[in-house]
TIDO-541099 format. One line per 2 residues: number of its first residue (from 1); for each residue x, y negated, z negated of N, C-alpha, C. Coordinates in steps of 0.2 Angstrom, whole numbers, plus 5000, padded with zeros to 4 digits. Layout:
BEGIN
NUM	X/Y/Z/X/Y/Z/X/Y/Z | ...
! end
This chain:
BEGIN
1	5760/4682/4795/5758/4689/4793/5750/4689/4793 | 5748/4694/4797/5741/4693/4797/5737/4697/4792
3	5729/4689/4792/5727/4691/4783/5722/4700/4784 | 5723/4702/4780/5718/4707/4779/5711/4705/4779
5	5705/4710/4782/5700/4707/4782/5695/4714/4778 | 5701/4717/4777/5696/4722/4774/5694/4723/4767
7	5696/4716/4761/5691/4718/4757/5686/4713/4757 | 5684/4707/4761/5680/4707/4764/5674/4709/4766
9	5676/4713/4770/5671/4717/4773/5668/4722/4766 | 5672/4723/4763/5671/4729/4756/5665/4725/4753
11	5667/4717/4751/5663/4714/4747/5657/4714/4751 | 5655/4712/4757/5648/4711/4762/5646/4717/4761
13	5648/4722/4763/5646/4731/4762/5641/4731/4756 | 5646/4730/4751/5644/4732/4745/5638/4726/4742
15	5638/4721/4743/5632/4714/4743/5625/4718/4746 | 5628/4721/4753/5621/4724/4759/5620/4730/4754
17	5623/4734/4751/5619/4739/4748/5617/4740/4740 | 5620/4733/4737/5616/4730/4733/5610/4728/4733
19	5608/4724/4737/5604/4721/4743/5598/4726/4743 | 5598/4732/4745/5595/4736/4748/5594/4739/4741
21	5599/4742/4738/5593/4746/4733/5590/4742/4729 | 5591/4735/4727/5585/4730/4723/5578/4730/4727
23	5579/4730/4732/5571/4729/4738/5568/4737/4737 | 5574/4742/4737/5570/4749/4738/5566/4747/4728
25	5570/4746/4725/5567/4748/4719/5564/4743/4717 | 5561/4736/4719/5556/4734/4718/5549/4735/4724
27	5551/4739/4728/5545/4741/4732/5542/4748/4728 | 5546/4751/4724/5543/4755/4720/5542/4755/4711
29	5543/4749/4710/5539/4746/4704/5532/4745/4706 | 5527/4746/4700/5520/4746/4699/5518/4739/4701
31	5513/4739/4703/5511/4731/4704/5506/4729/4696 | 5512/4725/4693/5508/4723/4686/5502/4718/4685
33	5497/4720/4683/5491/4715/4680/5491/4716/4674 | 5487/4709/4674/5489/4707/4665/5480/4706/4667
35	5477/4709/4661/5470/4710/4660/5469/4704/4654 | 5469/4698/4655/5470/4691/4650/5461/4690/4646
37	5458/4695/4640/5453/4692/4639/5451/4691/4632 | 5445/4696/4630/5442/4696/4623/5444/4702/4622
39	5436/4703/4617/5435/4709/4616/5433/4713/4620 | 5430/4710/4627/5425/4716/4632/5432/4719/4635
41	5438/4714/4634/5444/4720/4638/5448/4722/4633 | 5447/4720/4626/5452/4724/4622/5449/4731/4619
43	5443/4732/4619/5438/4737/4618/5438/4738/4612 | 5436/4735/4606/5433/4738/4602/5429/4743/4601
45	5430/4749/4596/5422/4755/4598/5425/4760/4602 | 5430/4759/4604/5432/4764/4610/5439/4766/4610
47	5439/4775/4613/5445/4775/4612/5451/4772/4617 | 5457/4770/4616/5462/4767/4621/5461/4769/4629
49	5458/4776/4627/5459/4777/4637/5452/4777/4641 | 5448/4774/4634/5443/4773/4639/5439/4763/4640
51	5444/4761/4638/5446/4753/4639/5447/4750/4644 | 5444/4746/4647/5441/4740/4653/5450/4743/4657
53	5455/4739/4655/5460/4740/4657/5463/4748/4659 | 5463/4752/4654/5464/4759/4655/5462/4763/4661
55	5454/4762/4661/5448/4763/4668/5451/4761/4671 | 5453/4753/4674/5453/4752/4677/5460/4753/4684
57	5466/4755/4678/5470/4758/4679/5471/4764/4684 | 5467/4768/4681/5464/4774/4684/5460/4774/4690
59	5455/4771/4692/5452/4768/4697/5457/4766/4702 | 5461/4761/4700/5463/4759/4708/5470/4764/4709
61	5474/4768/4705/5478/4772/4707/5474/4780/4710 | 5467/4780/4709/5462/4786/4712/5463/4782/4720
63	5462/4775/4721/5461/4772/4729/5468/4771/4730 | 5475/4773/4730/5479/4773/4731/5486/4768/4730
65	5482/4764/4723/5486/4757/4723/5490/4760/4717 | 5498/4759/4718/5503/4758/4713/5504/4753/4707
67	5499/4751/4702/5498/4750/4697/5496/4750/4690 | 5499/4745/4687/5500/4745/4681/5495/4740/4678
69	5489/4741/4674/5485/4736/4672/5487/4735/4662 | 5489/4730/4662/5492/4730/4654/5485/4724/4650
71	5484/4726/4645/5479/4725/4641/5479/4721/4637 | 5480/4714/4639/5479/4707/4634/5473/4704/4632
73	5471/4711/4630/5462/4707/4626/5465/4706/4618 | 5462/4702/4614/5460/4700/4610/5453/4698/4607
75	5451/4703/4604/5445/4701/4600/5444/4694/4595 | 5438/4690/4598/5438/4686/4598/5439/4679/4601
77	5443/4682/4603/5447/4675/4607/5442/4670/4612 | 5441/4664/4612/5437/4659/4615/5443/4658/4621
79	5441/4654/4626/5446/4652/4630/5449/4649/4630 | 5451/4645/4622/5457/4639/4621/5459/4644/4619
81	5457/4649/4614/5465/4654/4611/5468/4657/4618 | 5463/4659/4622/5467/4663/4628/5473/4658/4630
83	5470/4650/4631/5474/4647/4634/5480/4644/4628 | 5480/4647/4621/5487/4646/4617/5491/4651/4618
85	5488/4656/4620/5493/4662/4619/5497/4662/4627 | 5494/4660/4631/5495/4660/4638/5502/4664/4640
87	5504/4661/4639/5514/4661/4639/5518/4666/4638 | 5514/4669/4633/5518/4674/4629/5514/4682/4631
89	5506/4679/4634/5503/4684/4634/5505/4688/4643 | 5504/4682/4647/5508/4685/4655/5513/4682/4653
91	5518/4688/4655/5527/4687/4653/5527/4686/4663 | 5535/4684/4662/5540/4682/4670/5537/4691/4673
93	5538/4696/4671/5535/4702/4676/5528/4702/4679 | 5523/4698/4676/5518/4700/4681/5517/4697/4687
95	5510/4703/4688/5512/4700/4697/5504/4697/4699 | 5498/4700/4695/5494/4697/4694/5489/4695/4689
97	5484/4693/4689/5482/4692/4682/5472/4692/4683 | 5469/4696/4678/5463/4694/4677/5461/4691/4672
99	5457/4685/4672/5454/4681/4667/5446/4685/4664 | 5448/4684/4661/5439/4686/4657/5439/4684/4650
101	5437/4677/4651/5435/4673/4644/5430/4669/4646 | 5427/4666/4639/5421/4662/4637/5415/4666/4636
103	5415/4673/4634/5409/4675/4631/5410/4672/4623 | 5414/4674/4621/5413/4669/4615/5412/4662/4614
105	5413/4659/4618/5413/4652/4618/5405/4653/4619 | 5402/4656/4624/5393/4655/4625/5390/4658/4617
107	5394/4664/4614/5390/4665/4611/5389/4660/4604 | 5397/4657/4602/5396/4652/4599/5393/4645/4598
109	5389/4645/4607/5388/4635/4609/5393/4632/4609 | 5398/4634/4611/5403/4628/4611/5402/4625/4618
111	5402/4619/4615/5402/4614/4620/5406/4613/4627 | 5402/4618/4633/5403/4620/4640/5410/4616/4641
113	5410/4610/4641/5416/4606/4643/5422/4608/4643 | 5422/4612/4634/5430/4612/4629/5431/4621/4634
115	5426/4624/4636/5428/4632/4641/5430/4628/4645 | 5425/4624/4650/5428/4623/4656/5435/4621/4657
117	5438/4615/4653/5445/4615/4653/5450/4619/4650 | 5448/4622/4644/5452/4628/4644/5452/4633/4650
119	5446/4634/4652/5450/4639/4657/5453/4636/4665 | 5451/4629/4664/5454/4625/4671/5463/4626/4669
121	5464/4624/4663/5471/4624/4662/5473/4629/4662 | 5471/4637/4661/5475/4641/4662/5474/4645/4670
123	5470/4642/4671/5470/4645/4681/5477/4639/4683 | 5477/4631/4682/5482/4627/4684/5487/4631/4683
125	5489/4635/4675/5495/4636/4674/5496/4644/4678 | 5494/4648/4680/5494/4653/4683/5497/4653/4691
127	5492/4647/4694/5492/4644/4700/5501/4641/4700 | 5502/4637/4697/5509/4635/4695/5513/4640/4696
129	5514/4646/4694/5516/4653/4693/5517/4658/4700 | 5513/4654/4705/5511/4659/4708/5508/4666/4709
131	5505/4665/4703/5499/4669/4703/5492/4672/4705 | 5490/4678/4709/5484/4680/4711/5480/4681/4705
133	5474/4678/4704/5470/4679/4699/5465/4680/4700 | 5460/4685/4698/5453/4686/4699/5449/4683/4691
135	5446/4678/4692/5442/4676/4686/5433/4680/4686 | 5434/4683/4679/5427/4687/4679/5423/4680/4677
137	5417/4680/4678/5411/4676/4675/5410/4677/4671 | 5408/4671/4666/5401/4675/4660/5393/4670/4662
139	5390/4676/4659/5383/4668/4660/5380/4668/4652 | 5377/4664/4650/5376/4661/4645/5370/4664/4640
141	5369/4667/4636/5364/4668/4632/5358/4665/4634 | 5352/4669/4635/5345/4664/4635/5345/4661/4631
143	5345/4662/4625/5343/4660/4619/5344/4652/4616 | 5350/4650/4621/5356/4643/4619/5350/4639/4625
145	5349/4640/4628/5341/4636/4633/5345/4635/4638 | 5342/4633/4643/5342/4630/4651/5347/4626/4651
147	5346/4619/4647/5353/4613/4646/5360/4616/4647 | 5361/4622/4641/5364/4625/4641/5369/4628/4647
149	5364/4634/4647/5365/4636/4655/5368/4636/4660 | 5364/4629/4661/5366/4622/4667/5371/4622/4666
151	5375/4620/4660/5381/4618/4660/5387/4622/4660 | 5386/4628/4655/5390/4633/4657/5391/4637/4662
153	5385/4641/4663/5382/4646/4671/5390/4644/4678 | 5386/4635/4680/5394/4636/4685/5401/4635/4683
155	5402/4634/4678/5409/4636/4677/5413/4640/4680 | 5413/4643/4681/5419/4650/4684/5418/4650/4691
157	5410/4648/4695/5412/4647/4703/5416/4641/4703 | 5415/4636/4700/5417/4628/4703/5426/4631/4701
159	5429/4634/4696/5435/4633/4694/5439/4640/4700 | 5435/4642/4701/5439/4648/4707/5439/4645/4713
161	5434/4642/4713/5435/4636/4721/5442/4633/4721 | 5442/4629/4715/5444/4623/4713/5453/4627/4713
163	5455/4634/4711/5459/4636/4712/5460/4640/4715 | 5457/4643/4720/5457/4646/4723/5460/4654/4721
165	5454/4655/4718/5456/4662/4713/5448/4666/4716 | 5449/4673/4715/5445/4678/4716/5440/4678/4712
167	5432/4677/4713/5429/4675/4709/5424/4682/4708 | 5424/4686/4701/5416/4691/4702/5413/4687/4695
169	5408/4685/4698/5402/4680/4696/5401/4683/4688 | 5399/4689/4686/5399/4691/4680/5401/4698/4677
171	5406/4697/4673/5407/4705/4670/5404/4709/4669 | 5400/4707/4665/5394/4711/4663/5388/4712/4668
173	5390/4713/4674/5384/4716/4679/5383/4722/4679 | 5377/4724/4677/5371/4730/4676/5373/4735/4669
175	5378/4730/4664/5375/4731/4658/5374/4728/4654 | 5375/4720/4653/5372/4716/4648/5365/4717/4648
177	5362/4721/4642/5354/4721/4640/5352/4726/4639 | 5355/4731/4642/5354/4740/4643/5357/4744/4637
179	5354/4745/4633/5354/4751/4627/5360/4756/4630 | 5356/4758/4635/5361/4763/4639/5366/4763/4639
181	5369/4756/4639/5378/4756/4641/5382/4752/4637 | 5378/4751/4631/5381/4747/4625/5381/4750/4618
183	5387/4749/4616/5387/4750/4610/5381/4748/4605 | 5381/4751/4596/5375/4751/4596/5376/4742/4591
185	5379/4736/4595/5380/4730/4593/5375/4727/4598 | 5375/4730/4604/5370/4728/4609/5376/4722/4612
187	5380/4724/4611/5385/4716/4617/5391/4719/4618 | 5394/4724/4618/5402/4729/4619/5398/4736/4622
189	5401/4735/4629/5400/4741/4634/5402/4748/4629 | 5401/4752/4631/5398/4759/4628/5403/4761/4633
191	5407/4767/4634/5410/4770/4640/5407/4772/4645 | 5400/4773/4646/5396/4772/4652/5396/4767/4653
193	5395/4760/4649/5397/4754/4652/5403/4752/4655 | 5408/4753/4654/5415/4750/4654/5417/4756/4660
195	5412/4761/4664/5413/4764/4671/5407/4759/4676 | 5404/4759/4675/5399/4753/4676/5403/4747/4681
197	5405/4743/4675/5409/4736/4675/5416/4738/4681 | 5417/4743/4677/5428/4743/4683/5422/4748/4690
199	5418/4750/4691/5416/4753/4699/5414/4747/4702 | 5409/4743/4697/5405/4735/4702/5414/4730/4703
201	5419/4729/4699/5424/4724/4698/5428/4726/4704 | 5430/4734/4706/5435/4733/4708/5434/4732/4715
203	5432/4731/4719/5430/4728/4727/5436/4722/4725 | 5434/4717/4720/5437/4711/4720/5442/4712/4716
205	5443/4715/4713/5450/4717/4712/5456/4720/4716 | 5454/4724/4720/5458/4724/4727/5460/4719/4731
207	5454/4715/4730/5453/4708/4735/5461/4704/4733 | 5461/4703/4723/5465/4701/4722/5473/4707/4724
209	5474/4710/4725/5480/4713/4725/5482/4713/4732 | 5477/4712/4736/5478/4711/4743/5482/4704/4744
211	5482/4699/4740/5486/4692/4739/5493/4693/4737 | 5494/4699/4733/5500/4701/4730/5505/4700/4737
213	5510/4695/4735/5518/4695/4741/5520/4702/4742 | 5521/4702/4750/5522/4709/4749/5528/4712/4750
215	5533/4706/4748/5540/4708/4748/5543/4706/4742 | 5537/4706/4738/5540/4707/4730/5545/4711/4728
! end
């Protein structure tokens, strides 16, 4: 008696059109970043929609990018808490990540070392992940001297080399110092500031998205 081959074929059909619409509907999923920082991305002083992540949000959906930028600032935070909360803060859905910690750590003098390995071990753990990352720079308070400096300052190129992550040198380019674009704490972008910061960043945040797997 010969076998049937037709549910079979039912099953293969129906796997092929499972198949397909999984791909159709993750090619139409937002491409998710997790904005991993302090204050300067949780925005303290500002309303929700005008926050590093929010801006930024907007911005690359204006240049045609199907994006999601999700808003892991915490105020305060030095880049060992970043790297405590790591885990919990980019979940298994993200698809890329920006780093932007150690303004605290400068502002307190902590000793460059304890930043550099904190943030070495969260770029490793990223990297592990398969992760596209752009890490922002911080530079270091005049005030804390030269020694200082030295030590802090390279941080962020040596570790984006080292992981080969997307590097913009400093966040705060062309408003750290400006009245203009700061709240009146003189160290948290003003909303002039934080359009400032996302028009300079995002070149390299594209650069980053452009890493993104593109059969995600």
């Amino acid at each position: 008696m010969p076998v049937s081959i037709q549910p079979l074929i039912r099953l293969v059909l129906g796997f092929c059109l499972l198949t397909a619409a999984c791909q159709a509907h993750a090619a139409t999923d937002p491409i998710r970043i997790i904005a991993l920082g302090d204050s300067l991305t949780a925005g303290p002083g500002l309303e929700a929609e005008n926050t590093f992540p929010v801006k930024l949000e907007a911005a690359l959906r204006a240049r045609g990018h199907h994006v999601t930028v999700v808003n892991a600032g915490v105020s305060g935070d030095t880049a060992r808490d970043g790297l405590a909360r790591l885990d919990w803060s980019v979940g298994p859905d993200a698809d890329a990540v920006i780093v932007e910690l150690g303004a605290n750590d400068a502002l307190r003098g902590t000793d460059p070392e304890i930043t550099r390995n904190a943030l070495d071990a969260i770029l490793a753990g990223l990297a592990g992940r398969g992760l596209p990352v752009l890490l922002a720079g911080m530079l270091a308070p005049p005030n804390l001297g030269n020694s200082f400096a030295a030590a802090f300052n390279p941080i962020y190129g040596d570790l984006a080399e080292k992981h080969d992550a997307v590097l913009y040198p400093f966040f705060l380019d062309g408003v750290a110092g400006d009245s203009r674009f700061n709240q009146t704490d003189g160290m948290h972008p003003n909303v002039e500031g934080i359009d400032i910061i996302v028009e300079r960043i995002l070149p390299s945040v594209e650069a980053m998205i452009a890493r993104i797997d593109e059969s995600r």
